[in-house]
C-alpha positions as CSV (number, residue, x, y, z in Angstrom):
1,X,160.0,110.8,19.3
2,X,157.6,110.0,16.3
3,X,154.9,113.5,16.0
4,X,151.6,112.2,14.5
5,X,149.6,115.3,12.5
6,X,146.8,114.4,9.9
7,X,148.8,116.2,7.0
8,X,151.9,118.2,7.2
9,X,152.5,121.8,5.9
10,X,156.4,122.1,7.3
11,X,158.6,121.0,5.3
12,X,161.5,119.0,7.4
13,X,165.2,119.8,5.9
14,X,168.9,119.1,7.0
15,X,171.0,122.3,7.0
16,X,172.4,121.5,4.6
17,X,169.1,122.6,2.3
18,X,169.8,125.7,-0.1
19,X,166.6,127.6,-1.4
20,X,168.8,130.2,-2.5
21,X,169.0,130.8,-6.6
22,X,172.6,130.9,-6.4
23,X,172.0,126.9,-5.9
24,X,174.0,125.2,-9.0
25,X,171.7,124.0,-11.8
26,X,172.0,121.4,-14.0
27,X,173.2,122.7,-17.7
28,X,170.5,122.5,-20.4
29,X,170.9,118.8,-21.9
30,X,172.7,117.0,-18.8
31,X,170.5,114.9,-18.0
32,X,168.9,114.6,-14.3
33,X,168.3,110.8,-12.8
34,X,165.9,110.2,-10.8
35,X,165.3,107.0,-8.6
36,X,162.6,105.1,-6.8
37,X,163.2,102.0,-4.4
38,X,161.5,100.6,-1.5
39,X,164.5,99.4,0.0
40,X,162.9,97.2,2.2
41,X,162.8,97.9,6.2
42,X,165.4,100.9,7.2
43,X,165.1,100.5,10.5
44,X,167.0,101.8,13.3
45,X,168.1,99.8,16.2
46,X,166.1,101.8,19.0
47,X,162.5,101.2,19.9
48,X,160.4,104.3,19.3
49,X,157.4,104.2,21.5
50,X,155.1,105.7,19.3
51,X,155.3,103.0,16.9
52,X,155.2,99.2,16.2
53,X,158.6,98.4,15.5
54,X,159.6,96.7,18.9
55,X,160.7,94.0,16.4
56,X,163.0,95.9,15.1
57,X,165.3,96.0,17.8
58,X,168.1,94.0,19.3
59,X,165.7,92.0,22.0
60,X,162.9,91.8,19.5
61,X,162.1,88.8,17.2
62,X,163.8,90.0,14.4
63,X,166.9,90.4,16.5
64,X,167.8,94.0,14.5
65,X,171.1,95.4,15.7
66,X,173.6,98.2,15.0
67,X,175.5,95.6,12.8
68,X,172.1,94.7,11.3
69,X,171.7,98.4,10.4
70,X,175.5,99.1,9.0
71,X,175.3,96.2,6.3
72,X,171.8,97.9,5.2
73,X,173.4,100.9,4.8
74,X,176.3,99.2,3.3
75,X,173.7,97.8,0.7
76,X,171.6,101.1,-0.2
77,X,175.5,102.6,-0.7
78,X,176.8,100.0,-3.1
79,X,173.5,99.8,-5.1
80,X,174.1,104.0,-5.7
81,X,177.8,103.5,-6.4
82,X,176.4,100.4,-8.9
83,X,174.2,103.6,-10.9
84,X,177.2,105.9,-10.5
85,X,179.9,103.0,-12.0
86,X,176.9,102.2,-15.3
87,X,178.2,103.3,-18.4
88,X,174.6,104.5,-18.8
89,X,174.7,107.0,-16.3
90,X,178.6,107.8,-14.2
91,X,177.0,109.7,-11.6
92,X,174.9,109.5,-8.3
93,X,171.1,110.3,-8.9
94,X,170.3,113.8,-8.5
95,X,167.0,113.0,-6.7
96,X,166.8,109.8,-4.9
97,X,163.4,108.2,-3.1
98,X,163.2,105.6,-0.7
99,X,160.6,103.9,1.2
100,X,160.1,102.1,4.2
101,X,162.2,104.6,6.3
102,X,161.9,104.5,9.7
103,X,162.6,108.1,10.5
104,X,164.4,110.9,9.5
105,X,168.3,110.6,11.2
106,X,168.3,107.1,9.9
107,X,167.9,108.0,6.0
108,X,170.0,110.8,6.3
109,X,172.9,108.7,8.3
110,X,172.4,106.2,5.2
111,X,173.1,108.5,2.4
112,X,175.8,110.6,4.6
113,X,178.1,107.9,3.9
114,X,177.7,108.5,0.0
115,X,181.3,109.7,-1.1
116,X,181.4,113.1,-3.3
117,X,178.3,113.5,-2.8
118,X,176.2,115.9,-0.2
119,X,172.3,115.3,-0.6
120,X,169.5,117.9,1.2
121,X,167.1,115.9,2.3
122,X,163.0,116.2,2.7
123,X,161.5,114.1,5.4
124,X,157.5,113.9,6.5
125,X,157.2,111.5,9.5
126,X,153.9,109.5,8.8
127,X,151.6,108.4,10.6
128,X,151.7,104.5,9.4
129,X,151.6,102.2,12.5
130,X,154.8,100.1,11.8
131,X,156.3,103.8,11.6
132,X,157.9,103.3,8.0
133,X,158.1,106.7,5.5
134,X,159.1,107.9,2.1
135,X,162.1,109.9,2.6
136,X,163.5,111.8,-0.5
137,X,166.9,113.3,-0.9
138,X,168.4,115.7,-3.9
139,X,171.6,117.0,-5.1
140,X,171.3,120.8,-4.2
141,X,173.9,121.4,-7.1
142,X,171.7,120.3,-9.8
143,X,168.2,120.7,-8.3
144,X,166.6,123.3,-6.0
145,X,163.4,122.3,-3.9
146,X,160.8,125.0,-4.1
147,X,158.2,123.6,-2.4
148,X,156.7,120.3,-0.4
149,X,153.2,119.0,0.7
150,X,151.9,116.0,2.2
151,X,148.8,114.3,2.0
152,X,146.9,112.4,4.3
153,X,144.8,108.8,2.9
154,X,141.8,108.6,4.9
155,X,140.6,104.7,5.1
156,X,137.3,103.4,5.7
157,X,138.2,101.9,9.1
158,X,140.5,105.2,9.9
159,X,143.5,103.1,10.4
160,X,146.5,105.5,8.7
161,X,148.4,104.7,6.6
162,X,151.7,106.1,4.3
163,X,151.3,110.0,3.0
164,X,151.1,110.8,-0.1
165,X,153.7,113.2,-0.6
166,X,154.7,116.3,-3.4
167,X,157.6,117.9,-4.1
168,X,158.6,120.9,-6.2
169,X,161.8,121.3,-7.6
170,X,163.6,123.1,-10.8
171,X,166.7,123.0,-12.7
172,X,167.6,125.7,-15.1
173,X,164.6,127.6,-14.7
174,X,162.1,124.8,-15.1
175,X,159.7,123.3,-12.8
176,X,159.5,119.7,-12.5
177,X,157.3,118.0,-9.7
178,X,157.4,114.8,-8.4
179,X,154.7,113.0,-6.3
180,X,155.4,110.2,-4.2
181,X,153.7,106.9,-3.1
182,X,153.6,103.9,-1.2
183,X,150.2,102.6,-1.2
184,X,148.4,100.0,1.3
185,X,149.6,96.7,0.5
186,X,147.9,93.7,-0.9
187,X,148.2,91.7,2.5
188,X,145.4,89.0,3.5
189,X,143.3,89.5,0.2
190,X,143.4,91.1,-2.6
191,X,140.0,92.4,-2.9
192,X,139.9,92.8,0.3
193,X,142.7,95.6,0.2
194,X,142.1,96.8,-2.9
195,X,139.5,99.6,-1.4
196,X,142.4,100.9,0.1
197,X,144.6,100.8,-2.9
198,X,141.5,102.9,-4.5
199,X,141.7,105.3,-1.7
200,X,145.3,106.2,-2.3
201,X,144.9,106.1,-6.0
202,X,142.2,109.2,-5.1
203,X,144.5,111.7,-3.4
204,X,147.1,111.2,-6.3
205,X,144.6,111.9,-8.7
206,X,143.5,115.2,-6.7
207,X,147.1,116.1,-6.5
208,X,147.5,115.6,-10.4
209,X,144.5,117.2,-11.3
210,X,145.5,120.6,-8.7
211,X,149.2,120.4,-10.4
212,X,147.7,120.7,-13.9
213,X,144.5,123.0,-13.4
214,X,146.6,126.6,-14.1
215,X,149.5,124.4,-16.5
216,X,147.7,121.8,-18.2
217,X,151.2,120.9,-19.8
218,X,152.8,120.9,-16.1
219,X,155.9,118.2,-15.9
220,X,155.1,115.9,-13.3
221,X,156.6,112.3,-12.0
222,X,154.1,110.1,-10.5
223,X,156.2,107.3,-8.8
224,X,156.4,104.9,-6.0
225,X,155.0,101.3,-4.5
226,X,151.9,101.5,-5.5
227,X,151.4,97.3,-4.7
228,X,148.7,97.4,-7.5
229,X,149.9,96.3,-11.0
230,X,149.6,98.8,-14.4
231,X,146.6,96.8,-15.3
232,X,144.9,97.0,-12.0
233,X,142.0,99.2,-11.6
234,X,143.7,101.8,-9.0
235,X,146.9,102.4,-11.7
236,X,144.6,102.5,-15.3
237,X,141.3,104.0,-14.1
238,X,141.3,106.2,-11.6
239,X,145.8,107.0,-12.4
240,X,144.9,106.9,-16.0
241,X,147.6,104.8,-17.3
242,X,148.8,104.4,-20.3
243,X,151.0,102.8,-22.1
244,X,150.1,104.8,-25.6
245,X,152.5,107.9,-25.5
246,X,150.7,109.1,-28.5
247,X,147.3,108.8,-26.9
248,X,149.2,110.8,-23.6
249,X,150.0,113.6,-25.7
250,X,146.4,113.6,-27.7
251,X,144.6,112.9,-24.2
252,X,147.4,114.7,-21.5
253,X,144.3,115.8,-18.9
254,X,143.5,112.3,-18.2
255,X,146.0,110.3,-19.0
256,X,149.9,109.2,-17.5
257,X,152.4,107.5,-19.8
258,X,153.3,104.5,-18.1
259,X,157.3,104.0,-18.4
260,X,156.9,100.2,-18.4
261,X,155.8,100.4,-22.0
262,X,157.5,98.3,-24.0
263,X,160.1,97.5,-21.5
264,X,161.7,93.8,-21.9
265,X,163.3,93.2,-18.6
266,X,162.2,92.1,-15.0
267,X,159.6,93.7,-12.9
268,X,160.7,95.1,-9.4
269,X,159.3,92.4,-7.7
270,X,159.0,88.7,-7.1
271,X,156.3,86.8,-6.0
272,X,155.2,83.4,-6.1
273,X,158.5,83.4,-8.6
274,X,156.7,85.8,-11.1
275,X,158.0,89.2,-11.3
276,X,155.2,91.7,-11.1
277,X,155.5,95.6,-11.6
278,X,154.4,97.1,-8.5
279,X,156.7,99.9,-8.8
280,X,156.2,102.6,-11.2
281,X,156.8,105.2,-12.8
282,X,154.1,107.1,-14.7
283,X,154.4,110.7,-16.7
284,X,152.5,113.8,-17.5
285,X,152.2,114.6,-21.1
286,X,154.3,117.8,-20.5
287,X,157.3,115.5,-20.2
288,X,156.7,113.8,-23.8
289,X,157.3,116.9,-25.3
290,X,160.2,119.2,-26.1
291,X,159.9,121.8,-23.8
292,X,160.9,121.9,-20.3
293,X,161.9,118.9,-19.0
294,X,161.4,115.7,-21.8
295,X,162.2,111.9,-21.6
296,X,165.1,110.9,-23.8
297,X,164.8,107.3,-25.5
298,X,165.5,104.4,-23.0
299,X,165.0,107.3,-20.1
300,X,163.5,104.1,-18.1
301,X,165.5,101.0,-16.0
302,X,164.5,98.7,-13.5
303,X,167.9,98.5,-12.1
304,X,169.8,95.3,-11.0
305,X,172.9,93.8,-10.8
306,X,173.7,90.0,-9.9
307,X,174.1,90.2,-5.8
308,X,170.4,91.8,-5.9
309,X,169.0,88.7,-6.7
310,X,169.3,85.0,-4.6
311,X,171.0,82.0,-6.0
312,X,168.3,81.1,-8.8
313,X,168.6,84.3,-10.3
314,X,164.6,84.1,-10.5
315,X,163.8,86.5,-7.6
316,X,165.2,89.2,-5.1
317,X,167.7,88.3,-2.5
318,X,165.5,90.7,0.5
319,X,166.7,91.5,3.6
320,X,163.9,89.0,5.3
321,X,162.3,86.7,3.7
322,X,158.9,85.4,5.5
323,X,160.8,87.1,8.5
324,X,164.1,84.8,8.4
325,X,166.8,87.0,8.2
326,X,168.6,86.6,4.7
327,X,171.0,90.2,4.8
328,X,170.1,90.9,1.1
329,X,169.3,94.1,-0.5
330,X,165.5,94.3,-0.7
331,X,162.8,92.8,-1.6
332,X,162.0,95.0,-4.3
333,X,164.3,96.2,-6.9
334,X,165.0,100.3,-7.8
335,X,163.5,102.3,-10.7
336,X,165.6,104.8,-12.5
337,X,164.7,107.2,-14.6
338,X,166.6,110.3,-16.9
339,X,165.3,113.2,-17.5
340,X,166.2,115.6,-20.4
341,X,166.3,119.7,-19.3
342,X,165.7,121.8,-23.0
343,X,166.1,125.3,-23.5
């Protein structure tokens, strides 16, 4: 059963969660990857009551079965052991985000069948109505969580939506924390939504401002679907965005690096057959430094192999598209990002 609260203090962990310091930390200079990726629709096959996902189920319209289910799993798997087989990186992220979850037994069932690989796993059940979350998961060998929080986005017409939620971690005695998003999405009209996406865009800027008023150099990830574009008001005015590290470091109180700057490839997402950057991942100026946890060059990817994308090679091969099944990966592809841990 889905539990509805306006903002959540608990934090929901597996057993497997260590808080103990005896937790292995990552060495000083491993690098740490992180990844963001709304994997589009991990549903289970039962019908929770409390929410709208009757379609999602094997008499609904979308005709979602166990067998539906395994190859999503199977998909979400292959695109981790993809990261772990890249020259670029040989291991499974050490922190891993994913959105549109349905609930909390069905993310951590999906990365259970990881091999060599046990990840804890923090889970707030929000209240959206279709019943989809941000789940996150971490390696309790290189990262200990030290704290959580959620945040509730209050809407004009007090229809809920997606959390906003914070997490705390550290590696070799350094504090890293990482807030996560999925905001309203740009459905019907664009102007029409974008009060929403403003709303959102808000509470992260709250949460950056409370992170930073006793550590002005704090290192902090901003990431997620925001479904607003760096350019868009939400992401450079209210977010601060930038995609001037210099004028991050001169101007860190106000201002996020952007880690789209200067990046040549294709955004995370396809529409109309132009790839837009909906996804992001945006940086304190604490992380362009030295100290602490710092980004290395080319510390940013929007990751992708061939079978992600359809036939044309122009777009995403999703799991639905325009609700016909298509049994692709997702309509959106993943964000990776290392981190550096110095002395």
């Amino acid at each position: 059963m889905r539990r509805r609260h306006a903002i959540f203090f608990p934090v929901f962990i597996f057993a497997a969660l260590i808080f103990s310091p005896s937790v292995h930390s990552s060495p000083a200079n491993k690098p740490l990857l992180l990844t963001w990726w709304n994997c589009e629709n991990l549903f289970d096959q039962f019908n929770d009551p409390l929410t709208d996902d009757d379609e999602f189920t094997p008499e609904g319209k979308r005709n979602w079965t166990e067998k539906s289910l395994k190859l999503k799993q199977m998909r979400i798997r292959h695109l981790l052991m993809a990261v772990k087989a890249d020259p670029d990186y040989g291991k499974f992220p050490d922190l891993i985000a994913l959105a549109e979850v349905e609930n909390r037994r069905v993310f951590q069932q999906t990365l259970s069948g990881i091999p060599s690989t046990t990840y804890s796993t923090l889970y707030y059940e929000s209240p959206d109505p279709r019943g989809i979350d941000i789940g996150l998961a971490y390696n309790p060998r290189t990262l200990t969580l030290r704290s959580s929080k959620a945040y509730t986005v209050h809407l004009d017409n007090n229809r809920p939506t997606r959390m906003i939620i914070v997490a705390g971690v550290s590696a070799s005695g350094h504090h890293l924390d990482v807030i996560l998003n999925h905001w309203p999405s740009r459905s019907l009209d664009t102007r029409w939504s974008e009060p929403k996406r403003m709303a959102a865009a808000k509470v992260t800027r709250h949460i950056l401002d409370s992170l930073r008023l006793g550590n002005p150099g704090a290192d902090i990830v901003t990431m997620g679907d925001f479904n607003d574009e760096p350019e868009n008001r939400s992401i450079k005015e209210v977010l601060g965005s930038s995609f001037d590290a210099a004028k991050v470091r001169s101007e860190g109180k106000h201002l996020l690096y952007n880690c789209w700057s200067g990046y040549r490839g294709i955004g995370s997402y396809s529409y109309h057959g132009k790839w837009s950057r909906i996804d992001q991942i945006l940086l304190s100026s604490g992380l362009l430094d030295k100290r602490g946890f710092s980004m290395p060059d080319n510390a940013f990817r929007c990751f992708v192999f061939s079978k992600m994308l359809d036939n044309s090679g122009k777009k995403t091969w999703p799991t639905y598209e325009k609700q016909i099944y298509k049994g692709g990966y997702s309509d959106h592809l993943p964000l990776l990002l290392k981190l550096h841990i110095n002395p």
